[in-house]
N, C-alpha and C positions, 0 to 999 in steps of 0.2 A: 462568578459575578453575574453574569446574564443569566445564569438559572435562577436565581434571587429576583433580577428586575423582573422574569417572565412571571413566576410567582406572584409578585407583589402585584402585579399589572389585573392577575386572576380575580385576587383576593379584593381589591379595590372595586371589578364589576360584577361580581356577587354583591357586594355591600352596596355599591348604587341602585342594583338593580330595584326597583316596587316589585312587595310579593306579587301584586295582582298583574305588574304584565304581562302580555302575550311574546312571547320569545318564538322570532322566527330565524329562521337560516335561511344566508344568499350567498351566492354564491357566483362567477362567471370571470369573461377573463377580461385582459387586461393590453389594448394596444400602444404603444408609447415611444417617445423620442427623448433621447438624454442628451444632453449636453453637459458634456463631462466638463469640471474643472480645466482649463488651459492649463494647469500647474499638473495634470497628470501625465500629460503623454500621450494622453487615448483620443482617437478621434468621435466625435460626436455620431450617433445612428441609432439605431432602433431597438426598442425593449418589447420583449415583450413577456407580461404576467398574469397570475392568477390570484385573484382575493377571495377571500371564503371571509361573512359577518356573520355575528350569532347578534340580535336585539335585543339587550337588554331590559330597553324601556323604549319608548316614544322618540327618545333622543338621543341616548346612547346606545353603541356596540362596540365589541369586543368580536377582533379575528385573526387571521393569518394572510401575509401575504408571502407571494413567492416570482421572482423575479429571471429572467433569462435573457444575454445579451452576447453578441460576436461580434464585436468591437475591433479596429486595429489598432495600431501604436502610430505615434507620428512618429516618420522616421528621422526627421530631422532633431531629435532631444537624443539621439542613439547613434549618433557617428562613426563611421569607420576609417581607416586610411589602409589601403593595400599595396602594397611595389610590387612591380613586377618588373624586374631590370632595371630599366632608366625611366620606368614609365611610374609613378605616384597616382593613384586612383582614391577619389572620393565617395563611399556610399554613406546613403540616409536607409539605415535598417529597420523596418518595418517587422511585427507580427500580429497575424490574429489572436485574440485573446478568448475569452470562456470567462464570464463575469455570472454569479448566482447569487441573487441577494433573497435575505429571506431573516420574516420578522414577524413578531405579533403587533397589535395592529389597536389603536382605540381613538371612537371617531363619535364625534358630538353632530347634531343634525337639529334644523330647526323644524324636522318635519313636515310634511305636506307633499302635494304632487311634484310644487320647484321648492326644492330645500338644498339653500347653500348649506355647506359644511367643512367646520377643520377636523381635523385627523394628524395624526401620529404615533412611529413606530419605533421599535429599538430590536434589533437582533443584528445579523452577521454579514459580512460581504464575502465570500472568496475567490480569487481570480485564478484561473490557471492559464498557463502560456503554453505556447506550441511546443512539444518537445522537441520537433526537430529544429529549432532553430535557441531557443533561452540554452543556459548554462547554469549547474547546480540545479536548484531548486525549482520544480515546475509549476509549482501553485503555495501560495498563502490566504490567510483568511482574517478578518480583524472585524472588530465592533464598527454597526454601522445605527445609523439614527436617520431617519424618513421624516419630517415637517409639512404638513402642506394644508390643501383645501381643494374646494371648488362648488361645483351645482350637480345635483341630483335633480335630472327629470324625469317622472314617472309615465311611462309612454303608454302603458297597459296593467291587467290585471296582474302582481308579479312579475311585469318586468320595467329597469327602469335605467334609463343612460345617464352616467357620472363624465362630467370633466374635470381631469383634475390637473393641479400644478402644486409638485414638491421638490423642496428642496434634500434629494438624497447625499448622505452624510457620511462620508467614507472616513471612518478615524483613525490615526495612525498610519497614512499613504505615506507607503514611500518609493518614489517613482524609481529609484537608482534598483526595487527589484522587478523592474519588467525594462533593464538595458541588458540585451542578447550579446553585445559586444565583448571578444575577450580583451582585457585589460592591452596586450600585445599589440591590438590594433586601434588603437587610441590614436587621434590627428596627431599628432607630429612633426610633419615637415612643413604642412599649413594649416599649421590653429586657424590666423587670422581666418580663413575660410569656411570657417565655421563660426555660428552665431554660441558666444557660450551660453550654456543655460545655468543657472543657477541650481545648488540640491534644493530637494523640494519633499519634506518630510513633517506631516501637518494631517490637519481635518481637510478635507475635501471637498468641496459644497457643487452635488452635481443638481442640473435644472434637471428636472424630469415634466413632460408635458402629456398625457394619456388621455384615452379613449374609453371608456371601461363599460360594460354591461355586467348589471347583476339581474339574477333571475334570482325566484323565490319558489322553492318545490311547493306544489298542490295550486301557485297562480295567488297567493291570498296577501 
């Protein structure tokens, strides 16, 4: 299925493209802060990416992003209960995670030196978990979807600073696969003590907030 939407996404900016544009490549990275879903588990912190654009036209492009992120878990949605003799112990289990999103990319612009623009993408999320600490499976992957906008200011010849704000689109999250906890040590003897949380198995809607610099080879 996502090899079809990536296709189709191809096929659509060729056909927009005017034969007579100039088609340039940019390229540069990307600094950012997410704010995950509270329905994930994952605490909020910092992204950071890379975008590569091909211009179509004046107003349209077509490209790729790719995303990288070391997130923890909130350990309090991952409960534990341990005995030890007469002694009943409470943990909030925590891990770091390995988050890689990675998409094609197409983005309208009204052109100029300040050119707001929306933009959106569709390809994949996958997460991997500590091994030393998760149980069974250490990583999955699922369809993700990008939404957003912002401003383009052009600060020099080929180069030019983007802010942007998306909404990144985690589909088919299911938080119950990043609880490290084995089933044995589930609360027990004091539920009430813990807050319960609800399963939580859905779309995702994380903020993403970024920094981004594109340059343009030869400066033009």
């Amino acid at each position: 299925m996502l090899r079809k939407i990536l296709v189709g996404v191809a096929l659509f900016g060729a056909a927009a493209a005017p034969a007579t544009a100039q088609r340039q490549f940019h390229v540069g990275p990307r600094l950012g802060y997410t704010q995950y879903a509270s329905e994930t588990g994952i605490e909020s912190g910092p992204m950071f990416g890379m975008d590569a654009m091909l211009s179509l036209s004046n107003n349209l492009s077509l490209g790729f992003r790719f995303d990288f992120a070391r997130p923890v878990t909130d350990g309090t949605f991952f409960p534990a209960e341990m005995t030890f003799g007469d002694t009943t112990m409470l943990f909030a289990v925590s891990q770091p995670l390995t988050i890689v999103n990675y998409a094609v990319t197409a983005e309208f612009s009204t052109g100029g030196s300040f050119a707001p623009f929306v933009n959106g993408g569709v390809g994949a999320y996958r997460i991997s978990l500590d091994p030393q600490v998760a149980r069974g499976t250490t990583s999955f992957s699922e369809l993700m979807f990008a939404v957003g906008g912002g401003i383009a200011i052009q600060t020099s010849a080929g180069t030019t600073v983007r802010l942007t704000v998306q909404d990144i689109i985690y589909n088919n999250f299911d938080r119950a696969r990043l609880n490290p906890v084995d089933p044995r040590f589930a609360p027990r003897i004091f539920p009430d003590a813990v807050t319960p949380q609800e399963p939580f198995l859905g779309a995702a809607h994380n903020i993403h907030f970024a920094l981004a610099f594109s340059f343009t080879p030869g400066g033009q």
